[in-house]
N, C-alpha and C positions, 0 to 999 in steps of 0.2 A: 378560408380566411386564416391568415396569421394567427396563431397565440402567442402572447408575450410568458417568460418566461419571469417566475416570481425570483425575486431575487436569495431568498431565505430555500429556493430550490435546489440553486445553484451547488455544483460542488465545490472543494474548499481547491483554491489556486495552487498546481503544483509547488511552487516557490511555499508558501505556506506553511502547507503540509508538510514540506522535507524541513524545512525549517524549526518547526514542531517537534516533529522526531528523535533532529541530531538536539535539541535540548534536552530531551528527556530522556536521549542513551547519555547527555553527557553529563547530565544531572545522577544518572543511575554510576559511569563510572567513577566519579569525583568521590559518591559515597563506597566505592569500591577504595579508592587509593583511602580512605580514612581507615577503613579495616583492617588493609595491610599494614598500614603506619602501627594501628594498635596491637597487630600481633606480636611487635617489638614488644610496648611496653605492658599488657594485660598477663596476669602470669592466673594461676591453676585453673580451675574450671571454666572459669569466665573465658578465657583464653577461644573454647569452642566458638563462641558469639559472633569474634571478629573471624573466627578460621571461617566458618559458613557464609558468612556475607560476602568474604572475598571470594568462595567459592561458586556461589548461587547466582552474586545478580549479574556476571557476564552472561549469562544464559536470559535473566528475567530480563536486563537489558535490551537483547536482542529479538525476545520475542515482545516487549513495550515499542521499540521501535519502530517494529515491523507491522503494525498494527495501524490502520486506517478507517478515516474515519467517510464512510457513503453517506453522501443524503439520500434519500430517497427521488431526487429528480432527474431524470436522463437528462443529457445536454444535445441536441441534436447538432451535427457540425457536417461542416460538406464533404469532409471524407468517410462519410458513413454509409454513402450512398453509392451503391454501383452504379459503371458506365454502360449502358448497352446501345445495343442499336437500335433505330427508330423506327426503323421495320417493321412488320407483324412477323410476329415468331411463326418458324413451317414447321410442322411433322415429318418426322421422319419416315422417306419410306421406305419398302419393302426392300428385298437385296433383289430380287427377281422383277420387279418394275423396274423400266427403263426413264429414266427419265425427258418431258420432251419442250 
């Protein structure tokens, strides 16, 4: 018999998920362009703060982006499933048997 599949199982829709993503690389570079803006205007020590942020979160960026979210539910879909034939499967025989 069928199982229905729970809905809270399901995985998150590709559209979604990418959609998620490119927010939050784009969220991550907007605070990048602020860094650089401030290495204009931050002068002595402080200066490090905005150097590092611009340096670091294209990296943290990329790996926040890349980063997906599984549920724990398989989704069974119909190309999952091989085609074979309907057959019964034969054993292979020997090299020295003839076949008849």
């Amino acid at each position: 018999m069928n199982s229905f599949e729970s809905i809270t199982s399901l995985p998150e829709r590709p559209d979604d998920e990418r959609h998620r993503r490119m927010v939050n690389y784009s969220i991550a570079m907007g605070i990048r362009v602020v860094c650089v803006v401030l290495c204009v205007f931050v002068t002595g020590w402080w200066l490090v703060v905005p150097i590092l942020g611009a340096v670091v979160l294209p990296y943290v960026a990329v790996v926040l982006a890349n980063v997906t979210t599984r549920r724990p539910g398989t989704l069974n879909a119909p190309g999952q499933f091989a085609i074979g034939s309907a057959g019964p499967a034969t054993a292979p025989q020997a090299s020295g048997e003839a076949h008849r």
